[in-house]
N, C-alpha and C positions, 0 to 999 in steps of 0.2 A: 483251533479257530480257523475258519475258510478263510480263503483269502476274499471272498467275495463281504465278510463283515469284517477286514482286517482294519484297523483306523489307517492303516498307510496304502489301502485301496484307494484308484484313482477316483470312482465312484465315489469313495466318503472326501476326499482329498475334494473334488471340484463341487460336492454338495454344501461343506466347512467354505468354501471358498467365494459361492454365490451367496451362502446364509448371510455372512460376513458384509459383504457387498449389497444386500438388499437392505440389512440394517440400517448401514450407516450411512448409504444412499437416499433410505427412505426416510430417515430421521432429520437429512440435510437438504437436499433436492425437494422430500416430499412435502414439507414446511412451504416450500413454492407454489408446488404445485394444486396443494390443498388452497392455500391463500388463491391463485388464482383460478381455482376451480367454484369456491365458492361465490367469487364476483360472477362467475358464468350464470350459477343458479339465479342471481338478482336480474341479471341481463335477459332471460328467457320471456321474461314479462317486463321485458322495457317499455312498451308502448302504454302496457297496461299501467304502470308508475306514474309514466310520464302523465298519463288522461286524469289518475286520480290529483298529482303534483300541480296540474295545472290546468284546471276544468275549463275556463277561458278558452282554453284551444279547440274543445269538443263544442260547442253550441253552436255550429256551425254548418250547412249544410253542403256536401261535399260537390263544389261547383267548379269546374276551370270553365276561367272565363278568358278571352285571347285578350279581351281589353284588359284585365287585372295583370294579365301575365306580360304583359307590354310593358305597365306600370313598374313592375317587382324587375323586371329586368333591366331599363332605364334605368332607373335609381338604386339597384342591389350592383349590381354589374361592377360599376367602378370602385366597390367596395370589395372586392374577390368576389363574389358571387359565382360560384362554379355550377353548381347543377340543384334541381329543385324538383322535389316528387308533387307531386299533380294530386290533388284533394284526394281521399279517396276515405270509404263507412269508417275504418280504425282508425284515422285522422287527418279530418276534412279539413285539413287546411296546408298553406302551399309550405312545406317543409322545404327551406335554404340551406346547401352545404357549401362553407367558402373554405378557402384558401388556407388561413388560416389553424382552421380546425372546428371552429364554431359554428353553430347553427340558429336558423331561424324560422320564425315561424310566420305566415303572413294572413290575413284574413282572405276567402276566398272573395269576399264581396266588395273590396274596394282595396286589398292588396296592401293594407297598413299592415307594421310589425308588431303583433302580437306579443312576439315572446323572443328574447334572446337567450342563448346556455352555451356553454362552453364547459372540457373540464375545470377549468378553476374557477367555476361556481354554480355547477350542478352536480348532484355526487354521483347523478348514473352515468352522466358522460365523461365521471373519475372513477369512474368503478372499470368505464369499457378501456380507459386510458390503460390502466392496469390489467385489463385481463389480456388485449391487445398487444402491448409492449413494455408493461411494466412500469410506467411512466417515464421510460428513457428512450424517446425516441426508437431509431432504426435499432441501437445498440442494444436497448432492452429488447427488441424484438430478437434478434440474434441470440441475447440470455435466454430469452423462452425459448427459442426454439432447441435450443440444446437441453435444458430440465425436460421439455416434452417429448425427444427421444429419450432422456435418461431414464422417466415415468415409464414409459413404454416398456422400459427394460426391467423395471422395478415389477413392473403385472405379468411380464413372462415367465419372468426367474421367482415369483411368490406362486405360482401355476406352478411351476416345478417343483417346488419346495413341498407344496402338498400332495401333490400328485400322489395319487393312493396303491399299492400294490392290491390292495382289496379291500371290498366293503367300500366303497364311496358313500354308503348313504351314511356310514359311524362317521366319517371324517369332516360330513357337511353338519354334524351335530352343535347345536351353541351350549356350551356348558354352564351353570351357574356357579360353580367352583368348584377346589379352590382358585385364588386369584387369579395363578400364573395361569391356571388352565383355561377360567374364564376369558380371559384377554386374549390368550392365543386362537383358543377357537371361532370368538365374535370375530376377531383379525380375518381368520383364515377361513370362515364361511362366510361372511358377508363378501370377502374377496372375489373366491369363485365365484358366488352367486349371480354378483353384479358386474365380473368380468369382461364379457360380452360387451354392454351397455357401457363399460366405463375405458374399455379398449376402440371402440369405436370411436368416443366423442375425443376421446386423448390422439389418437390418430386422425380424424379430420383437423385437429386443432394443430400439428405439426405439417398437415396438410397443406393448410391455410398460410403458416410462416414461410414455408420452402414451396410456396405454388409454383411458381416456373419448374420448380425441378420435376414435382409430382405431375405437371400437365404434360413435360416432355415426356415423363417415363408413359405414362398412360396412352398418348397420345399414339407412343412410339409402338406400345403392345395393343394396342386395340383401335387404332384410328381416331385422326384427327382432322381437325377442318379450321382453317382459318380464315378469313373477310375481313380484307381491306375497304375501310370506310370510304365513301367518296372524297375525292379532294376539294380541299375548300376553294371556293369560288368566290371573289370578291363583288360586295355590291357596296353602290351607295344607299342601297334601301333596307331598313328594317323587317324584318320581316314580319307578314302579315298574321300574326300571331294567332288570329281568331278560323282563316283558314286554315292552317296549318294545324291546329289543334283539330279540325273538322276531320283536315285526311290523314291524319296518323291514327286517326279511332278507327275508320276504318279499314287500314291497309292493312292489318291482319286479322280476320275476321275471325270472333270468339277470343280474343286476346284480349291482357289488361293494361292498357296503357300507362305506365307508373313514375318513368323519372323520365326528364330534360335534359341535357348538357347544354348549357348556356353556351350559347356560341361568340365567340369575340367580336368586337364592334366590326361589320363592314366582312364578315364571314356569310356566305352565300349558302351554306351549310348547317342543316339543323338535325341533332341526332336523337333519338328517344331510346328507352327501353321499355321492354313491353314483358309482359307474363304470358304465353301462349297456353294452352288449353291440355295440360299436362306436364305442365313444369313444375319442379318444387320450388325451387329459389324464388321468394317473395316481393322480389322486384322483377324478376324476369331476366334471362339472359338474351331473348331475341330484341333484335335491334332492327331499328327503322329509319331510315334517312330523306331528308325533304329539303328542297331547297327554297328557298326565303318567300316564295310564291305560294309554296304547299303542293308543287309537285313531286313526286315519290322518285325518287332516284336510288334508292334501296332496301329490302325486307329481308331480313335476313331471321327466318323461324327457326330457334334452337333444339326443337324438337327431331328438327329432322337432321343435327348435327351424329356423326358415328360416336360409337360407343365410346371412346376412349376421351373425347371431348364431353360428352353428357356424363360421362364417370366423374372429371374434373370436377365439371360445374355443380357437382352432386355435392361437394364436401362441405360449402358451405352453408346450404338448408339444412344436413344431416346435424352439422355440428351446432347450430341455433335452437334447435328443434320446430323447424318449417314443413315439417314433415310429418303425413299422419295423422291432423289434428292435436286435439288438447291431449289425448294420451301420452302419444307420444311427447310431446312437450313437458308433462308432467315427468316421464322417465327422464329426460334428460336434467328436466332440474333435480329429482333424486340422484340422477349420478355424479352432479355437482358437490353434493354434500358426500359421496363416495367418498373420495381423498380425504377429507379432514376425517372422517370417524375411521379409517384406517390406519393413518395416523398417530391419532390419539389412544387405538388399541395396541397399534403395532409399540409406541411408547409406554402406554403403562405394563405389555407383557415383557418389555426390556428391564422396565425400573424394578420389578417385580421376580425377573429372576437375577437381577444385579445384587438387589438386597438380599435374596439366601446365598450369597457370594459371601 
């Protein structure tokens, strides 16, 4: 016998020893991961849910109005009311984000509350509770974030596993049986197949947990840019909300004006965010600053941020599927169903050769 097919070769020694490790990792970890991957695929079409869940919010034509927005702030404000996107075609009306966690929704034409949801008692904003953090808070985010490098490790070491000395296109084959062969090979070609597409979304998704870390490192290999917002300036006056909505449209021209940060009572500072004219992120990362009068005190277009900041800001269109149109949307929700049918193959080729045990 060579020693290069010896069983006490390091080769078989660290192959026994990843097999091992991908099993019982993927049988325990991947249970998570699959669960939370398959809330990703319902989340792709959140808006789309939401329009069917609750058509009230759609027959409305997408208007900001500074008088309505005057209204919503007055009376949402002392309630949390943090920040609020601005009408717009996929849903004209003023979406509220507070404090809390809960959201609101308000008509564009006279600023009444439409619609209230929170997760405990709408199931897609318990679906995102869970795919976000698990429903434990910071803590459960921490547990995600550790299964989503463990995941990570489970699709390099199943790459290895297969990894062909020859003939790749026998090994990409799906068999119809028998069983143990059947299972293994659905396992092991839908893997590779959809490797790519499901190594991407699983890594912006760890991306998103550890962001500070991921924006220093990038930052640090390819440049970064940070802006400092203006300092808040105190007024006694409100701001005049129907100017102000006039020149944030236009202080970045071709841009889409998309969310507010409500500014605290007697704060002289109003900030937006915008979508510039080649962004992916669907709110926009450029930011616009005005102060209670409606004059611009600063534009900050992220398009023309360095690569290592536009790399950052990339992870989370990438990981939504904001990216690409509906195609691309569609892959991403088929790579959602990834993890569970690997899973469910990678267990039945376990059960299956446990029983001729």
């Amino acid at each position: 016998m060579t020693a290069s097919a010896s069983p006490r070769s390091p080769r078989r020694r660290l192959r026994a020893a990843l097999s091992w490790l991908h099993l019982w990792c993927g049988l325990v970890v991947g249970s998570v991961f699959a669960l939370v991957a398959l809330a990703g695929t319902v989340l792709v079409f959140h808006v789309e849910l939401l329009r069917l869940q609750h058509p009230q919010i759609t027959a409305h034509q997408p208007v900001a109005d500074g008088r309505v927005l005057a209204r919503i702030v007055e009376e949402w404000r002392p309630h949390g009311l943090r920040s609020l996107d601005l009408p717009r075609t996929e849903l004209p009306v003023w979406q509220g984000y507070f404090e809390d966690g809960h959201r609101g929704y308000f008509s564009p034409e006279d600023g009444s509350l439409l619609l209230a949801r929170s997760h405990r008692d709408d199931w897609l904003l318990w679906l995102h509770e869970l795919h976000v953090e698990l429903l434990g808070g910071e803590a459960g985010k921490e547990v995600l974030g550790i299964a989503g490098w463990i995941a990570l490790g489970l699709l390099l070491t199943g790459l290895y596993l297969w990894w062909p000395k020859r003939n790749w296109l026998a090994q990409l084959k799906f068999h119809a049986g028998p069983p143990t062969r059947r299972w293994l090979s659905w396992h092991r070609s839908s893997g590779v197949v959809l490797l790519p597409l499901v190594l991407l979304i699983a890594l912006t998704g760890v991306g998103m947990v550890y962001s500070q870390g991921f924006r220093t490192a990038l930052t640090a290999l390819f440049g970064g840019a940070t802006h400092d917002a203006p300092l808040a300036v105190g007024t006694a006056h409100a701001p005049d909300w129907s100017r102000v909505l006039g020149e944030v449209q236009a202080a970045l021209p071709g841009a889409q004006v998309n969310r507010l940060s409500v500014p605290a009572r007697g704060d002289g500072v109003v900030g937006f965010r915008a979508r510039a004219a080649g962004e992916w992120h669907p709110v926009g990362r450029s930011e616009i600053h005005l102060d209670a009068t409606g004059s611009i005190l600063q534009v900050v277009d992220a398009t023309a941020h360095p690569l290592g900041t536009r790399m950052h800001q990339a992870i989370y269109p990438l990981h939504i599927g904001a990216v690409g149109g509906w195609l691309y949307r569609i892959a991403v929700a088929i790579s959602g169903l990834a993890p569970a049918f690997l899973l469910c193959t990678g267990f039945l080729f376990w059960r299956r050769r446990r029983g001729k045990h």
